[in-house]
N, C-alpha and C positions, 0 to 999 in steps of 0.2 A: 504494500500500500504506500502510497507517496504520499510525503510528509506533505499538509500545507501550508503556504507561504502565506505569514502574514506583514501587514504593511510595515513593519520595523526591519525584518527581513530584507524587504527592497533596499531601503536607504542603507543597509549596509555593503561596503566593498566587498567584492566576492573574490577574495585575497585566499590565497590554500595555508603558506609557507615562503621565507625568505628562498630564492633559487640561486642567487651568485651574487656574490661582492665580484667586483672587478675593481684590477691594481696596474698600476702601471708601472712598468719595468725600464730600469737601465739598461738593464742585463738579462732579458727573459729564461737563457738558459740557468743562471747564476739561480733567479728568482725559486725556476721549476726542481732545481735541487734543493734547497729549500723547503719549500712548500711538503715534497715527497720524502725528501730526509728527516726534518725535525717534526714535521707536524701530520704524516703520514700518510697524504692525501695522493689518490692516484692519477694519473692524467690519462686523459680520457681522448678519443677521436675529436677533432673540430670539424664540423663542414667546410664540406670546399669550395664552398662560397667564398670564407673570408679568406680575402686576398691581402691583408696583413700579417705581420707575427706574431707571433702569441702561441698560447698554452691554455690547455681547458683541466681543472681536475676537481675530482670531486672526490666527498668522502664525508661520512657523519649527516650525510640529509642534505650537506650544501657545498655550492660548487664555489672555484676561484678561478676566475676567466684574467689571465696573466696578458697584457698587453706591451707589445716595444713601445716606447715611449718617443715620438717624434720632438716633444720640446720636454727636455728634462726640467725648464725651469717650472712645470706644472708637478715636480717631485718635492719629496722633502728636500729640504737645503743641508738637513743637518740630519744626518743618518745616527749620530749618538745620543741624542736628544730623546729622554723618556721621562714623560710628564703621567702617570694615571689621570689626570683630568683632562688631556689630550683627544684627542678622536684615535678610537681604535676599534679592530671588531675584536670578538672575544669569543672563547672556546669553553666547553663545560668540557671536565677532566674528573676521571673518574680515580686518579693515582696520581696529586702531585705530586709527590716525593719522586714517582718514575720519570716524569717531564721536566722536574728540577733536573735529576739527576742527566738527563739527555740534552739537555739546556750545555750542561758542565760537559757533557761530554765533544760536543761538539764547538765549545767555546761561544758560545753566545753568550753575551752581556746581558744581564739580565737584572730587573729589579723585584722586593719580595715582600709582602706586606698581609697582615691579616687584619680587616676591614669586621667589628664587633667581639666583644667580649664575653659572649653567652655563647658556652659550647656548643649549643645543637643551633647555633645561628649564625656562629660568626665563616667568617666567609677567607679562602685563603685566594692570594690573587699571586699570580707570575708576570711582569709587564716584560717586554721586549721588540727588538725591531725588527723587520724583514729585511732582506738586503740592499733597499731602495728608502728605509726609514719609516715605512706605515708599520706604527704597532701594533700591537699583537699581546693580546693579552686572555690568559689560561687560568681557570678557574673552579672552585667546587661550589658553586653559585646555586646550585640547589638546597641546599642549606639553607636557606633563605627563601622562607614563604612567601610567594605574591600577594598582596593584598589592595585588591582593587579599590579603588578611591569611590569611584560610581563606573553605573554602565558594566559591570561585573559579569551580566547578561551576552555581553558584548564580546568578551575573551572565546576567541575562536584554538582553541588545540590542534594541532595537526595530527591526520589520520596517516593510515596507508598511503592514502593517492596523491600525497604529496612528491612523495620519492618520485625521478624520473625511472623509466623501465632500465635496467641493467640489462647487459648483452654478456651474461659471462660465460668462456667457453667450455665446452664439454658437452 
């Protein structure tokens, strides 16, 4: 039986799930070693459409569409620069201690902070940069109950059919 839509329904965006950050690159192969070394993400087919360079990967529900960068001065200026109040996207971790440790391992610079004082709340954060200077920031952000202000009704969860289909072989 199909649900029916009432008028609130409409006025809302019929949004699934975030699908890609996109970054732009000095370096896109520098970038794609990255992306798949420290933070695990696989690279995917691009269409052959795009007639520029770049890199597609995905991994955890959401993708990073890696682009060469025609004017670097649209990059960070200062690739050692890490602010947590900065713009950055952010990763949920299920083992900081294992991405600290891969952090050290692979020499990334890194900053470390834990954000509340109440055990079953406080929240532990890894800040750090990609090789072009957009941060990057890793965390157990679960810990930390949402608590909607209003419109509570509103909080859409993603299901299944957010995922793109997978092609994996065999």
């Amino acid at each position: 039986m199909e649900k029916k839509k009432n008028k609130s329904d409409e006025s809302k965006p019929p949004l699934m799930a975030l699908n890609h950050v996109s970054r732009l690159c000095r370096d896109v192969k520098k970038s794609l070693e990255f992306y798949t070394k420290v933070l695990g993400f696989v690279e995917t087919e691009r269409p052959a459409s795009l007639d520029f360079d770049g890199a597609w990967l995905f991994n955890y529900g959401v993708g990073i569409h890696l682009v060469q960068a025609k004017d670097e001065e649209k990059l960070p200026s200062n690739t050692e620069h890490l602010d947590p109040m900065d713009n950055h996207i952010s990763f949920q971790c299920e083992d900081m201690e294992a991405l600290e440790k891969r952090l050290k391992e692979v020499d990334v610079k890194y900053i470390k902070r834990t954000v509340g004082e109440q055990e079953d709340a406080a929240i532990d954060q890894l800040f750090f940069n990609d090789p072009d200077g957009f941060m990057v920031e890793i965390c157990n952000c679960e810990n930390l109950e949402l608590k909607p202000r209003d419109s509570a009704d509103a909080i859409r969860l993603p299901g299944d059919r957010h995922a793109p289909p997978v092609s994996l072989p065999g």
